[in-house]
C-alpha positions as CSV (number, residue, x, y, z in Angstrom):
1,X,-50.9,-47.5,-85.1
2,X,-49.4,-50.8,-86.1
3,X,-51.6,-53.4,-88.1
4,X,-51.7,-56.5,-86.0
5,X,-52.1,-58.5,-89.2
6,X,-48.6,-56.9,-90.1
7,X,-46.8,-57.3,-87.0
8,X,-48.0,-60.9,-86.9
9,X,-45.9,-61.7,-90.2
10,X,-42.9,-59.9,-89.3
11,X,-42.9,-61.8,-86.4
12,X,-43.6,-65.4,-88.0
13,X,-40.7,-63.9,-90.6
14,X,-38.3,-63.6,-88.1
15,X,-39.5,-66.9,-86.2
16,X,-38.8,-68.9,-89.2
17,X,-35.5,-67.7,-89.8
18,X,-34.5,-68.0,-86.5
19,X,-35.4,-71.4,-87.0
20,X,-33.3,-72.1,-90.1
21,X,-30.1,-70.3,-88.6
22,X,-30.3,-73.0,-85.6
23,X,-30.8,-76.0,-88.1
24,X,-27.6,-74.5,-90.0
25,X,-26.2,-74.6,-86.8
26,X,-26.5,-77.9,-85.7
27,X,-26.0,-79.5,-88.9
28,X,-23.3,-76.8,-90.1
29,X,-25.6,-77.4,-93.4
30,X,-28.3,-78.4,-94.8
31,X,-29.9,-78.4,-99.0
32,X,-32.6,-76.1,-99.7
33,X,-34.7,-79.5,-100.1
34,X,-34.0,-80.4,-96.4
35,X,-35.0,-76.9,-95.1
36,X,-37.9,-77.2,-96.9
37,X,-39.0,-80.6,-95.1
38,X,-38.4,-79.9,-92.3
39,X,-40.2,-76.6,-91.9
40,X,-43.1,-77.6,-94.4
41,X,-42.7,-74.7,-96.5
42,X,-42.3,-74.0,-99.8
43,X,-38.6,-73.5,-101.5
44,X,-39.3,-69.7,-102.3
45,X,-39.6,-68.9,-98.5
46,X,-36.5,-70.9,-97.8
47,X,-34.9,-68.8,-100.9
48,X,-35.9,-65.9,-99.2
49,X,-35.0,-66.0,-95.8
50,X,-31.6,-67.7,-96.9
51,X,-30.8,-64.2,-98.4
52,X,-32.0,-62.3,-95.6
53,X,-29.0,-64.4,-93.4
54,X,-26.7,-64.4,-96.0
55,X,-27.2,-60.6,-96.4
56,X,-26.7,-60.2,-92.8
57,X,-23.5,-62.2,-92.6
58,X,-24.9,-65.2,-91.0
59,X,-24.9,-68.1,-93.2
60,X,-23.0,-68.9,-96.5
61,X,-24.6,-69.7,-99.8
62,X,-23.4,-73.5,-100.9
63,X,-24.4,-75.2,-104.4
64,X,-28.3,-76.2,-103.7
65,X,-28.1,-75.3,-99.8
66,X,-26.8,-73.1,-97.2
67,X,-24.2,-73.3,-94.3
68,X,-23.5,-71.9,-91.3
69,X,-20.8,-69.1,-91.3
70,X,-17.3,-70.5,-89.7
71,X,-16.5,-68.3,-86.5
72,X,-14.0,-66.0,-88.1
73,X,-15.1,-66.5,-91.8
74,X,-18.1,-64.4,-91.3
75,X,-18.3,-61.7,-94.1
76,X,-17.4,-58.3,-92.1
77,X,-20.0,-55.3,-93.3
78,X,-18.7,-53.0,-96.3
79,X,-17.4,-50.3,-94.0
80,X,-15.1,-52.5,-91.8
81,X,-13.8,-54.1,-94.9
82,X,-12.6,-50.8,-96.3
83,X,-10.7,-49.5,-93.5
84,X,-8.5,-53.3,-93.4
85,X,-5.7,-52.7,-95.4
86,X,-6.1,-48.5,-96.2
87,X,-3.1,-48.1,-96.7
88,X,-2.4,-51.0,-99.3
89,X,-5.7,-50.5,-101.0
90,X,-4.9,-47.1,-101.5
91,X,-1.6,-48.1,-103.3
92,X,-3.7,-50.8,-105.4
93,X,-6.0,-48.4,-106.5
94,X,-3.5,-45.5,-107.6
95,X,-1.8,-48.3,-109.5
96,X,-4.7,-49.9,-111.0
97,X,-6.2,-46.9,-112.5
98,X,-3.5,-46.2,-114.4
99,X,-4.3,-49.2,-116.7
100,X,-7.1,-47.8,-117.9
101,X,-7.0,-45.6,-120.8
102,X,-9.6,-43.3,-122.5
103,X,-11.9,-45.0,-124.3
104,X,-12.1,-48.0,-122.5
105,X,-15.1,-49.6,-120.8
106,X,-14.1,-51.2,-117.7
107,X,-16.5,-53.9,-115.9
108,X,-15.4,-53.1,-111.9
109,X,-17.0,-55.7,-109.0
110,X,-18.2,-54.6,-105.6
111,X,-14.9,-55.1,-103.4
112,X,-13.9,-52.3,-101.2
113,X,-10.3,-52.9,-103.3
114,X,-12.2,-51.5,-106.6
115,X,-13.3,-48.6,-104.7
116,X,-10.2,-47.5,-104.2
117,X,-9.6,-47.7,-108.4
118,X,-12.6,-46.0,-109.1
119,X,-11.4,-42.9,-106.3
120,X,-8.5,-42.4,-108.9
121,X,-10.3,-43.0,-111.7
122,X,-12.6,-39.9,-111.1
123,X,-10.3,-37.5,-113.6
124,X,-10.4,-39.5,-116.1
125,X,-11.9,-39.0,-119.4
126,X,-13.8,-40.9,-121.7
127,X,-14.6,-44.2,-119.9
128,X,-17.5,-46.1,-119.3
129,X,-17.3,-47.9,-115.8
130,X,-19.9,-51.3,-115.6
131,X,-20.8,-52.0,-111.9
132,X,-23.2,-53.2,-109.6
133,X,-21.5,-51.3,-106.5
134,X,-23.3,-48.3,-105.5
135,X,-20.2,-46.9,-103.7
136,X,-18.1,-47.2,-106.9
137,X,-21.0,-44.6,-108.8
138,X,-20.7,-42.7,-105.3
139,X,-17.1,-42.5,-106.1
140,X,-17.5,-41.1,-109.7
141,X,-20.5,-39.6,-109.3
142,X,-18.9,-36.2,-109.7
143,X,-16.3,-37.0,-112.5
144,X,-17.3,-35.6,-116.0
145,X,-15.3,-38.0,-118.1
146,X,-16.6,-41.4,-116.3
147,X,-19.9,-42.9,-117.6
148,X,-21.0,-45.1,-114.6
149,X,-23.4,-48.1,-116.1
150,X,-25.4,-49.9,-112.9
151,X,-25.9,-53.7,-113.8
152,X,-29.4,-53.9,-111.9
153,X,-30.1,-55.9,-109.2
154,X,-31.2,-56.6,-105.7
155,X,-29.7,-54.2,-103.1
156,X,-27.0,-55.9,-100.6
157,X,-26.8,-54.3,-97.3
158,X,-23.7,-56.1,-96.3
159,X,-21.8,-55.4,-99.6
160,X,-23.3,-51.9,-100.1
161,X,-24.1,-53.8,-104.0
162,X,-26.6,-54.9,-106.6
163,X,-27.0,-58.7,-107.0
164,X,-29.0,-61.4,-108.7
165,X,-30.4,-62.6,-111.9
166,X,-30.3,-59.0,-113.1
167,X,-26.9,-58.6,-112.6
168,X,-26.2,-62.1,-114.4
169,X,-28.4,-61.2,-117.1
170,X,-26.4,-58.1,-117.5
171,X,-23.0,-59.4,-117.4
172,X,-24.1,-61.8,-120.1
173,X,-24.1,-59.0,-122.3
174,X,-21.1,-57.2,-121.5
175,X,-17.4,-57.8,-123.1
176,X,-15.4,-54.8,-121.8
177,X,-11.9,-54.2,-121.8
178,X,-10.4,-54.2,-118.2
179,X,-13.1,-56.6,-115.6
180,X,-11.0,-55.7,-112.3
181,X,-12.1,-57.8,-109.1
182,X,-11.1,-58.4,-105.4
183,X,-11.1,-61.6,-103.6
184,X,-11.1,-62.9,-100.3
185,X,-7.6,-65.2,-100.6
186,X,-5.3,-66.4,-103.1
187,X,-4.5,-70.0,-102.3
188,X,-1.2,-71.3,-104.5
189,X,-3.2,-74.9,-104.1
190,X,-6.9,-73.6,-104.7
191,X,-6.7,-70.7,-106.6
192,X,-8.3,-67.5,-106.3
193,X,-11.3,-68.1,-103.5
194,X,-14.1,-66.0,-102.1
195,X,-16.5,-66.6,-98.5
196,X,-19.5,-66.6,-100.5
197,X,-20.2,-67.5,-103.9
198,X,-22.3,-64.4,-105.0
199,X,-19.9,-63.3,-107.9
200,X,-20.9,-65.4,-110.9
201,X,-18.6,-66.6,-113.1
202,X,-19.8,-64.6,-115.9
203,X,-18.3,-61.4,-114.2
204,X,-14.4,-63.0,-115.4
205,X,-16.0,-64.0,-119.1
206,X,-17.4,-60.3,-119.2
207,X,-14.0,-59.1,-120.6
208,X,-11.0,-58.9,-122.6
209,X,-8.2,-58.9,-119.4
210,X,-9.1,-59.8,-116.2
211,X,-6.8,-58.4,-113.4
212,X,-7.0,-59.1,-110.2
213,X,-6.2,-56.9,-107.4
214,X,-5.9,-57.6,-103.7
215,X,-3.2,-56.9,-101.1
216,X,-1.0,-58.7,-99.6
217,X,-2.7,-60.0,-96.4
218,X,-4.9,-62.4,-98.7
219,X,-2.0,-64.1,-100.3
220,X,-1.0,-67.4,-99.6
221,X,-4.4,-67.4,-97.7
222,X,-7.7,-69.7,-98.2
223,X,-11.4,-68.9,-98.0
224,X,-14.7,-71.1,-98.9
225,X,-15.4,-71.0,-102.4
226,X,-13.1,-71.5,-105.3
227,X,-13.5,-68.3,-107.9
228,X,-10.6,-69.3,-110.9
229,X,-7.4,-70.2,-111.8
230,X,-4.4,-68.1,-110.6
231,X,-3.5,-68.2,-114.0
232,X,-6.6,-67.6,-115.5
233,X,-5.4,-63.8,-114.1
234,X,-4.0,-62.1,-116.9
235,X,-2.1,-59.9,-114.3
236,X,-2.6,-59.5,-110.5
237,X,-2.0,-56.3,-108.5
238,X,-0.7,-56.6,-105.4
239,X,1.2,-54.1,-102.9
240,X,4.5,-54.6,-101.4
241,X,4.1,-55.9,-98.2
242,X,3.9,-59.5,-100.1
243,X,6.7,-62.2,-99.1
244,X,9.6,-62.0,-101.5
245,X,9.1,-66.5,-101.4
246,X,5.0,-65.6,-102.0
247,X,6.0,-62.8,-105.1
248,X,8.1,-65.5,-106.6
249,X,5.4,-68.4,-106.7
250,X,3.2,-65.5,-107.9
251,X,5.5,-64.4,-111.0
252,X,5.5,-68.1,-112.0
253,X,1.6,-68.3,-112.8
254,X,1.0,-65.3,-114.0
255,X,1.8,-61.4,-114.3
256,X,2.2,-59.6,-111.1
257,X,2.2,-55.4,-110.6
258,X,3.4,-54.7,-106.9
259,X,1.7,-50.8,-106.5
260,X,4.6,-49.3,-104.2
């Protein structure tokens, strides 16, 4: 038997952020100040059900606020993300692992790209992996010579990942050898760019080389948020389906691996 008391604030949860998507909506976006005068609530609430819609793909995190996703920005779930690109992210992640050597501690981000790395990293021995994606410790979960480290966190259902001021706190902490992200787009005006800001910043201080890896549908592409530099890449890993005019702007910024 359901509580009525219990049903009554699930609903009222559900009510509210119903309510703060359609505000989003018509005003494409609003501060976490305005939400919170509007509805007369306090900013924790508005904290919370801002990650409830981010986590479900329907808003996007902006400094102080919140905005409605773009129609065709929309973060895609974990699972359709992995299957874009299979065949290139398969290439990336053959070629990526190869970089590491034993004895390293690698700091890996929750991308479906990284998953890849960490599929042919499973044989190797004597590295520590750093992570907050559970399907990277899925991935290495039966290797004997990988030491997966989980940063903590809140659980992402859209991301299949651990995020949050545990995380941060975490990658505070860390300097490994090899921190190896994805990303959304690499714009030659704007850099390297994401759809939501959820990777902090401290995840590219966290380590001696940062290489980035993404295939070649993202290049020359833009998303929402600004991540770094191209040339604050110490090498990018691409595949080779990128335009030979794209590979050359590339090569001029920084180091570039094209994974056959």
């Amino acid at each position: 038997m359901v509580n009525s008391n219990n049903s009554s604030i699930l609903s009222a949860s559900r009510e509210r952020q119903n309510e703060i998507l359609l505000l989003l909506k018509e005003r494409g976006n609003a501060s976490i100040a305005e939400i919170t005068a509007q509805f007369a609530v306090s900013e924790m609430t508005v904290r919370r059900v801002l990650r409830k819609l981010v986590d479900a793909g329907l808003v996007i995190r902006t400094p102080g606020g919140a905005m409605a996703a773009p129609s065709g920005s929309m973060e895609k779930t974990f699972v359709e993300r992995s299957r874009k690109m299979a065949g290139a992210k398969d290439a990336l992640g053959r070629a990526a692992a190869k970089l590491v050597k034993e004895g390293e501690t690698v700091l890996m981000d929750s991308g479906t790209t990284t998953q890849y790395i960490a599929r042919y990293m499973a044989p190797h021995r004597d590295v520590t992996v750093i992570t907050g994606s559970l399907a990277i410790l899925e991935e290495l979960a039966g290797s004997e010579g990988v030491r997966v480290q989980l940063t903590g966190g809140v659980y992402r259902r859209v991301s299949h990942d651990l995020s949050g001021t545990a995380m941060i706190d975490t990658l505070e902490n860390i300097h490994s050898d090899k921190v190896f992200f994805g990303a959304a787009a690499l714009s030659f005006h704007k850099g390297v760019m994401n759809y939501d800001s959820a990777m902090p910043r401290a995840f590219l201080r966290a380590g001696k080389q940062r290489i980035l890896v993404l295939d070649s549908s993202k290049v020359g592409k833009e998303a929402v948020y600004r991540l770094c530099s191209v040339e604050s890449c110490d090498l990018v890993i691409t595949d080779n389906g990128v335009k030979p005019s794209d590979l050359i702007k590339l090569r001029k910024l920084t180091s570039v691996l094209v994974a056959e």
